[in-house]
N, C-alpha and C positions, 0 to 999 in steps of 0.2 A: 527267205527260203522257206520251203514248204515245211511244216513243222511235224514231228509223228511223236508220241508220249507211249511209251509202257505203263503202262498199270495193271497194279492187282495186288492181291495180299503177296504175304513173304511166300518163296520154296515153290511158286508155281512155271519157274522156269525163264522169269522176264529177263534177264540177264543173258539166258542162252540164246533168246531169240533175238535180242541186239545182235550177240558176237555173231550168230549164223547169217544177219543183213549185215552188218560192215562185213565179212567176212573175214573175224579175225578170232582171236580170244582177247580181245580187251577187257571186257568187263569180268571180273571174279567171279565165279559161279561155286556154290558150294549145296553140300547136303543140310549142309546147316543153317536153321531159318535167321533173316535177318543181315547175312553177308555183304547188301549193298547197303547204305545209310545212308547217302548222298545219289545225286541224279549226277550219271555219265551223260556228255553230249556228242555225237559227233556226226560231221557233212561227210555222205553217203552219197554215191552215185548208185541208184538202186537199181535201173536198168539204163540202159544205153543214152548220154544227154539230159539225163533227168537224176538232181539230187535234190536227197530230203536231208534234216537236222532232226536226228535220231535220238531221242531222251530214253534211259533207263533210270528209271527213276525207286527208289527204296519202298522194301513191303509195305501197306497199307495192315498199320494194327498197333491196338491199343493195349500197352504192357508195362511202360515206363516213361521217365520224363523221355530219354533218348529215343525212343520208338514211336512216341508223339511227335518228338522235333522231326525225325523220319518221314512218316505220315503227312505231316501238313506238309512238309517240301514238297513231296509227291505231288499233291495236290496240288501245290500251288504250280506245279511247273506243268499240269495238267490243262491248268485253263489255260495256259499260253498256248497250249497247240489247234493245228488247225484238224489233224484226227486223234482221237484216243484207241490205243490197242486195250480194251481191257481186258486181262488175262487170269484164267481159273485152270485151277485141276481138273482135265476132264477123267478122273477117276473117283470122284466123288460129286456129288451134285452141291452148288455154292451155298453156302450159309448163310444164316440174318445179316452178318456183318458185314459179307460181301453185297449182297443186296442192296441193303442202306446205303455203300458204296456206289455202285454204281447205278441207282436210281438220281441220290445224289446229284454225280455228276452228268445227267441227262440233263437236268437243268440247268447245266451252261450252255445249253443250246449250240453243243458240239458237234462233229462227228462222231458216232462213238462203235466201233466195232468189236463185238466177243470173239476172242481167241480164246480157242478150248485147245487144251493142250492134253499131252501122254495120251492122245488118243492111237494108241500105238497097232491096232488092229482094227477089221468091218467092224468087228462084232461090238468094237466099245463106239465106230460111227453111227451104227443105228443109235444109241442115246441121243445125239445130238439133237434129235425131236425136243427132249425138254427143255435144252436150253433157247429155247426159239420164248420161251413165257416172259423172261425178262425183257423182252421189249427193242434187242439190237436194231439196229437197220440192220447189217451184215454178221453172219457167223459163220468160222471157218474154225474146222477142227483140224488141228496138226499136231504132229511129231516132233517136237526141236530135237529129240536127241536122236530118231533115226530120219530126219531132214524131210518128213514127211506134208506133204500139205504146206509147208514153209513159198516155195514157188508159185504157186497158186496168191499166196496173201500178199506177197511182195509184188504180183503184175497187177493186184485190183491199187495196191498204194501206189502202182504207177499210172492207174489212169485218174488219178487226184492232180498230178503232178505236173505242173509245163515244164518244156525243154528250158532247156538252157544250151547257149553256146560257147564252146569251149577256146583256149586261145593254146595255141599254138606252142608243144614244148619243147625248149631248147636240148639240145645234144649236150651231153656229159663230158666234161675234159678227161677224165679219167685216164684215158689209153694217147692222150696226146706227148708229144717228146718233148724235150727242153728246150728249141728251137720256136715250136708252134705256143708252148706255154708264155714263151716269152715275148711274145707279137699279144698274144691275149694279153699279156701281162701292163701292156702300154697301151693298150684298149682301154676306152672310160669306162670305171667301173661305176655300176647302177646301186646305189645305198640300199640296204633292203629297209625297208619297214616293220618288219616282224619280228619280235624278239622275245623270244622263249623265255623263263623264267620259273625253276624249282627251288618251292620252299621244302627244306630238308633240316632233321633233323629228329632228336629222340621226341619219344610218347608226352605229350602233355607239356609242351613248352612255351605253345602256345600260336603254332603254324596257322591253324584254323582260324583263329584269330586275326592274328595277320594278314592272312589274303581278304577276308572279310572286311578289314579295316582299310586295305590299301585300293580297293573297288568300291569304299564305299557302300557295299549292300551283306545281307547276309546269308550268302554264296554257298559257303560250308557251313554245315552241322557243327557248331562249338557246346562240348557237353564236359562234363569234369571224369568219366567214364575214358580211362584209357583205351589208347588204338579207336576210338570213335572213327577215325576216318582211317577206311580199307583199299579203297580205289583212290585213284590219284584224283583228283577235282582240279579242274582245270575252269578258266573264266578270262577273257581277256575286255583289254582295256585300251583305250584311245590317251596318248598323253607325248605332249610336244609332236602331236603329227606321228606317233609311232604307234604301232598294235602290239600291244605289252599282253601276254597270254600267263596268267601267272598261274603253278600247277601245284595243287597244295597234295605233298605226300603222307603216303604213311609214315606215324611216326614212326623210328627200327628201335627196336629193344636189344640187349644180348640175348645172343644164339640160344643159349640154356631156356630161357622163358618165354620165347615165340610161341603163342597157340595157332594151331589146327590153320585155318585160314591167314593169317597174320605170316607165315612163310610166303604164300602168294603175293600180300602185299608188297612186301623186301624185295622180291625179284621184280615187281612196277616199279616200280623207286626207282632201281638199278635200270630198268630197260628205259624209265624216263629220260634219266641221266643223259645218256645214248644220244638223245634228240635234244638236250639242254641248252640255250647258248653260257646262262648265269645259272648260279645256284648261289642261292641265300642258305647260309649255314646260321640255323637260329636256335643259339644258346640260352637257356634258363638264366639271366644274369642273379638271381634271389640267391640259385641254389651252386651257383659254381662251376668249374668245368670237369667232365668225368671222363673215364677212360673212352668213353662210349662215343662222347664227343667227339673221341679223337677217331677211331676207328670211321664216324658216316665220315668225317672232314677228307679221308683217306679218299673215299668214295668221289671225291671234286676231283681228288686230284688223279684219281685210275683214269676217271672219261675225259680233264682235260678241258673243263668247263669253265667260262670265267665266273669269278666267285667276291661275294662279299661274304663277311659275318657278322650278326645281326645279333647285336643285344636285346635281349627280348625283359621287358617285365625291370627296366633302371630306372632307380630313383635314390641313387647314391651320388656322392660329393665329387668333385672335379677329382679330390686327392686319391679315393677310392677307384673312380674309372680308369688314371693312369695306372695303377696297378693292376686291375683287372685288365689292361688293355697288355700291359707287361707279360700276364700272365697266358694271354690268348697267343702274344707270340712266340713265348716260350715251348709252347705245348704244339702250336700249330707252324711250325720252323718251315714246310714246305707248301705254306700258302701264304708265305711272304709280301709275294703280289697284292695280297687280295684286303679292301681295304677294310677299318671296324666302324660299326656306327651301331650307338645307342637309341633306340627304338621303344614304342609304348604302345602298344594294338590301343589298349585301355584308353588312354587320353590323346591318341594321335600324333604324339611327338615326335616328329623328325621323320614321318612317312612322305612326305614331298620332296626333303632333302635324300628320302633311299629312292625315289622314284628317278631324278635327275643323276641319280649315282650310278643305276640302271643303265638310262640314257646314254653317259658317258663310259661306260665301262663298253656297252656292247659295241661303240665305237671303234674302244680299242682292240675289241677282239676281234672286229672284223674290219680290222686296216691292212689297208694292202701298202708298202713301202717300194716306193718306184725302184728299179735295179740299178737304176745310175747310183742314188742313193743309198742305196744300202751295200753296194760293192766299195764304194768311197769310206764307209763306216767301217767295215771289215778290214778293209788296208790299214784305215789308220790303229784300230784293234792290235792287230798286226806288229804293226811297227812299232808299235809302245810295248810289247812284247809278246815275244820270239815264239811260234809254236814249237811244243818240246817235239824231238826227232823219236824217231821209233825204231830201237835197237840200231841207232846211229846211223840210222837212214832219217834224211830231210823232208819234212810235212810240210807239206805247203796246201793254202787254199787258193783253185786258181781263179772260181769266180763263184758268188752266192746269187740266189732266186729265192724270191717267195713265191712259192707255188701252190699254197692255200692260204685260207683264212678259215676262221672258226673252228677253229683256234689259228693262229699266224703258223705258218709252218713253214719254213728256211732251209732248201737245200743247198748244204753247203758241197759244193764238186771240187773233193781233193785227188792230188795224186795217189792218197795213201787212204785208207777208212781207217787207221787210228787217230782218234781225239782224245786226248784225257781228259778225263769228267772232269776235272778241277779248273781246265780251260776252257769245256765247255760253259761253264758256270762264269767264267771272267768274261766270255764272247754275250753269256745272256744277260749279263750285269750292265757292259757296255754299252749293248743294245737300249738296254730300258734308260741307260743314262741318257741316251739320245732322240728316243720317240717315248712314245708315251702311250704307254701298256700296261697300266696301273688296273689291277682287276683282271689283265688277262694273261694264262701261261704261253709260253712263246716254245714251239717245238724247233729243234736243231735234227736237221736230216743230214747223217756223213752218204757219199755218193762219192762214184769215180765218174769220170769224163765217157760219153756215151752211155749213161747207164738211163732205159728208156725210165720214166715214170712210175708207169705200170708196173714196170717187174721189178722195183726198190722192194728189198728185203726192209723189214720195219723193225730190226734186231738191230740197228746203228741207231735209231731216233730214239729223242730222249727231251722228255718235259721237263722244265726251267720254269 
């Protein structure tokens, strides 16, 4: 796919000018120089049949080891593209440093186009005269923040760009009944390939790390400088035939010591979540488990994502890991499920064995259980014992459906919408005795008979 790179120093806008082509607020954008530190990527349809692979890439500038490791990423994900945006303040004329920049990168024998930006009125376009000296082939002066001139630069990047053709999307179950669910339900279903994957977890544990070492390359920015990584980074992978996208977050700190931008962060996390299938929860094993732990841990189990936990940084005794593994479960009671493995970014240990763990886990979360099968399970549930009555009126289930996946999700259609949590927990124990759901939560939906899909109030379901 056709490739496009932002560049330019910190605070000139390149961030905004991503979010305004995907047309999102993806990437963080702040007042504060420095906010990106890693390269955002993402596949854009820019105009009608024509996508690009869009890089934000971190300010160009020399201040720190962290702002060098910044820098040359930049750079480096610069010469992979087939155009560069380079981008300057057009409220001041560009400095040595940006110059040395981007003469620099003339010599990759790129495309390379000047974006002048904050040119927010005529009177700051007439300047544009002098940016004509630095040598662009193209320069377009625009507005990212009142969407000025933005339109103009995204139809000359589309005439870089060939079509592509598109396939064909299928319709939504969504608003389908129990009837038609259930004919889909005995329809083959097609494996997906694709499987999401957020490393989460507190500042400095060593996430960045991690994605780095389990790709193989050096993806993310690793620096000893807490909160290093702001935006979520994401990178996928090919392994057993699967397209493993691993998305390395920000670390979350407590509420009290979140700085300035680092709140923005917290809510990507969370909005990652959202789109998760797994979530690696990766614990400092050095320093122990903290309150804080347990609070992101909480975060797997609000969205309902299938989940490992990931000892990060062990080099302790078989006798020590059982208790430490003791200890995980003690603390972590409602990810039960989810299974632990000790982990080393540093030396590689047992990143093959998380990768097949992956594998299998996203199996389980996205298994579909035939209904013949799984109403034969329920009965026998059932019959082994009695569901409790409700105020001396008889509960019965008359017949169960899966009617998602990712997460499994089981409408149970009784006579009655009371279930005691206590049996709902014997029906999801059951279950797991029977299939194999290791790593994934398994939701229980209570329903009456004719009750459409669609209109299920989600005040009876409840994660197991």
């Amino acid at each position: 796919m056709f490739k496009v790179a932002i560049v330019g120093k910190p605070n000139v806008g390149k961030s905004s000018l991503f979010n305004r082509i995907v047309k999102a607020q993806d990437a963080i954008t702040s007042e504060k120089a420095g906010t990106t530190r890693d390269f955002k990527r993402r596949d854009v349809e820019i105009v009608e049949n024509k996508e690009i692979t869009l890089i934000d890439t971190g300010g160009l500038e020399d201040r720190n080891e962290l702002f060098n490791k910044v820098k040359n990423k930049a750079l480096e994900m610069a010469a992979t593209a087939d155009l560069i945006l380079f981008m300057v303040d057009g409220q001041k004329f560009p400095d040595d440093e940006e110059i040395k920049y981007f003469r620099n990168l003339l010599k990759l024998n790129k495309k390379i186009w000047l974006v002048v930006n904050k040119i927010d009125n005529d009177k700051l376009n007439e300047m544009l005269v002098e940016y004509y000296s630095l040598g662009a082939e193209k320069l377009f002066g625009v507005s990212v923040t009142h969407n000025r001139g933005v339109t103009k630069l995204i139809n000359a990047i589309a005439t870089l760009v060939p079509e592509n053709i598109q396939a064909p999307i299928l319709a939504d179950d969504e608003d389908l009944g129990l009837e038609e669910l259930l004919e889909l339900e005995e329809a083959p279903q097609k494996e997906s390939r694709d499987i999401k994957v957020s490393i989460i977890g507190k500042v400095n544990v060593g996430k960045s790390s991690l994605l780095n070492a389990l790709i193989g390359e050096e993806r993310s920015i690793v620096s000893d400088v807490d909160g290093t990584t702001i935006d979520p980074i994401d990178e996928t992978m090919v392994y057993q035939d699967k397209l493993i996208t691993f998305v390395d977050t920000a670390g979350v700190r407590r509420r009290s010591k979140i700085k300035d931008i680092e709140k923005y962060a917290l809510m990507r996390t969370e909005k990652n979540l959202e789109e998760t299938d797994i979530a690696l929860l990766v614990i400092d094993a050095k320093n122990g488990i903290a309150e804080l732990d347990e609070r992101i841990a909480g975060l797997i189990d609000k969205h309902q994502t299938g989940a490992i936990i990931v000892m990060n940084k062990w080099d302790e005794t078989k006798e020590e890991y059982k208790k430490f593994v003791d200890e995980v479960r003690l603390k972590f009671k409602f990810l039960y499920y989810a299974p632990i493995i000790a982990v080393s970014a540093k030396t590689g240990r047992n990143l093959d064995k998380l990768k097949d763990m992956i594998i299998k886990i996203h199996k389980n979360y996205s298994q579909r259980i035939p209904t013949a099968k799984l109403n034969e399970v329920i009965k026998q549930a059932t019959q082994r014992h009695y569901l409790p009555t409700d105020k001396t009126k008889p509960v019965k289930i008359l017949y169960a459906v899966q009617y998602k996946t990712n997460p499994p999700t089981i409408a149970l259609v009784m006579n009655r919408t009371h279930l005691h949590f206590s049996y709902r927990r014997y029906l999801v124990n059951y279950l797991r005795d029977k299939f194999d759901f290791t790593g994934s939560p398994i939701i229980l939906a209570v329903r009456k008979r004719g009750e459409k899909f669609d209109k299920m109030s989600e005040e009876n379901d409840e994660n197991q």
